[in-house]
N, C-alpha and C positions, 0 to 999 in steps of 0.2 A: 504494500500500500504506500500512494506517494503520498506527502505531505511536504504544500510550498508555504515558508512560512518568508517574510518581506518585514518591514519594518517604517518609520518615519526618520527615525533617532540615526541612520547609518551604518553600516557593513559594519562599523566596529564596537556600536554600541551593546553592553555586557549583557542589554535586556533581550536582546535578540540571540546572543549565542547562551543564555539561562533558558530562555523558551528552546529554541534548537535541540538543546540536550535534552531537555524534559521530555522533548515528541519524538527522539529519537526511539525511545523505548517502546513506539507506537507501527512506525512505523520506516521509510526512508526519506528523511528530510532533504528537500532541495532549499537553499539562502539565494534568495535573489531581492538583493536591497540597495538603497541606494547609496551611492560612493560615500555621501558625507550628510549631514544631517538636512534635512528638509520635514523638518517639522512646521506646519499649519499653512501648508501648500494647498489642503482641501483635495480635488477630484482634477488636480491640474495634469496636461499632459504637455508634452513636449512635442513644439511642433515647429521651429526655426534653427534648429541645429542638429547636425545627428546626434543619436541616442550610442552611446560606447559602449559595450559590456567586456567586461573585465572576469576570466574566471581564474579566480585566486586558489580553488580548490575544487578535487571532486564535488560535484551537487553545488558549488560555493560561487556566484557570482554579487561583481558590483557594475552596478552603474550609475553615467553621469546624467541620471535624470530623476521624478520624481517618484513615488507607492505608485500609485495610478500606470506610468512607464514598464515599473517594473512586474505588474501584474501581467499586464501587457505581454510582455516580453516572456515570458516564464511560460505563460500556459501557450502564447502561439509560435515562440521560436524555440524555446529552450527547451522545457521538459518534455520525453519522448512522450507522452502523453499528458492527458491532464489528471490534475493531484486527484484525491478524495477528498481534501478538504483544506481550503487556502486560513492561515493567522498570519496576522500583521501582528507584530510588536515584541517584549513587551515593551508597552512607550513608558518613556519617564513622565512620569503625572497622569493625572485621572482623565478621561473624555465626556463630560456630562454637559446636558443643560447644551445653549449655543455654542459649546467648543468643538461639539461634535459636528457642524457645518465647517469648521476650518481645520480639521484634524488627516493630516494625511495618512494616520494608521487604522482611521476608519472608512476612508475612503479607498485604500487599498482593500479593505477588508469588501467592500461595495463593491467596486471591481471584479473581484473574486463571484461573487452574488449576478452581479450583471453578465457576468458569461457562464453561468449554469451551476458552480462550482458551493457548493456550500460554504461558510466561508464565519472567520471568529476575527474580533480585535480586542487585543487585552492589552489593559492600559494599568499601570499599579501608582497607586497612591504614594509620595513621599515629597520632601523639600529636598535635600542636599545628601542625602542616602536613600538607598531605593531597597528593597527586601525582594530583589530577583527572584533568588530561590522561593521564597516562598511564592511567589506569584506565579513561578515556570509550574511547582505543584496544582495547582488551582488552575493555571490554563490546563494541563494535560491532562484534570477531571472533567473539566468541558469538554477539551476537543474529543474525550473516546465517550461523552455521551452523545456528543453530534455523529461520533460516527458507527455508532450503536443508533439510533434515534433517527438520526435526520433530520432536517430543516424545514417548515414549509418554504414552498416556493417562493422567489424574492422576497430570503428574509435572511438578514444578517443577524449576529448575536453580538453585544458590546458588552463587553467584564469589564469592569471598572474594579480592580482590588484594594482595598483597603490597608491603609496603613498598622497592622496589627501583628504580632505573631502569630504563628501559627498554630493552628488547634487541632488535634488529632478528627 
C-alpha cells in the first residue's frame, strides 16, 4: 500500500519526517514536499516558471514549488500509481477557524480529495517546541482508520492536535 505524504513546512521540516516514520509502519511512504517552507500559500499553483523536482532519496523528492504542485506532481508524474491515501504535514501550528482558507497543508491535503484520493492534514499544536512524536502517533491512528473506513466522497479530514502529552 502507497502512502504520499507532502507537507507546507518543507522537505526538511522534522514534522514531516515524525509523520513519514509513523506511516511507514502502514505502509510504503513516498515524501514529495516542497524545497523550503511555503507555509499559507492556500491552493496556489505554479504556473510562470518550471516546476524542479529534486529526488534526494528512494520515494524522497523536493520541489521548487508549492503542496498544491506537489500533489500534482506525485500522483501524475511520480508515483507508479496513485497512493491509498494522501497526509500533508505535520504542520507546525494548529489549522482552524479562517486559517484553514490560507493553509497550504490543507490545501495539499484538498488536492489529494480533488483527484479521487482520500486524503488527511495534520496540523499539531505548539509555540517554539512542537510534540512531533506525539502527533506522528495520532496521525497514524487516523490515517489506518481512513484506511480501514474510508472517506465519503469529497471529503477531506483536518486533525488539529493539541498541545498535550500523550495519553495511553
Amino acid at each position: 500500500m502507497r502512502i504520499l505524504v507532502t507537507n507546507d513546512d518543507g522537505i526538511q521540516s522534522p514534522g514531516l519526517a515524525a509523520l513519514a516514520q509513523a506511516l511507514s509502519a502502514i505502509g510504503e511512504v513516498w515524501i514529495v514536499a516542497p524545497d523550503r517552507e511555503r507555509t499559507a500559500v492556500a491552493h496556489a499553483v505554479t504556473l510562470h516558471k518550471p516546476l524542479r523536482l529534486h529526488r534526494l532519496a528512494p520515494r524522497t523528492f523536493s520541489v521548487n514549488g508549492t503542496p498544491v504542485d506537489c500533489v500534482n506532481l506525485a500522483l501524475l508524474n511520480v508515483m507508479p500509481a496513485y497512493p491509498a491515501v494522501v497526509v500533508s504535514g505535520i504542520n507546525k501550528g494548529v489549522n482552524l477557524g479562517d486559517d484553514v482558507m490560507y493553509s497550504g497543508t490543507v490545501s495539499a491535503a484538498m488536492e489529494g480529495t480533488i483527484l479521487g484520493v482520500p486524503s488527511v492534514a495534520v496540523s499539531q499544536e505548539g509555540r517554539e517546541t512542537f510534540r512531533f512524536a506525539v502527533g506522528a502517533i495520532y496521525a497514524q491512528r487516523v490515517v489506518r482508520m481512513v484506511l480501514d473506513r474510508g472517506l465519503p466522497e469529497a471529503t477531506l479530514l483536518n486533525v488539529n492536535i493539541p498541545e498535550r502529552p500523550r495519553r495511553s
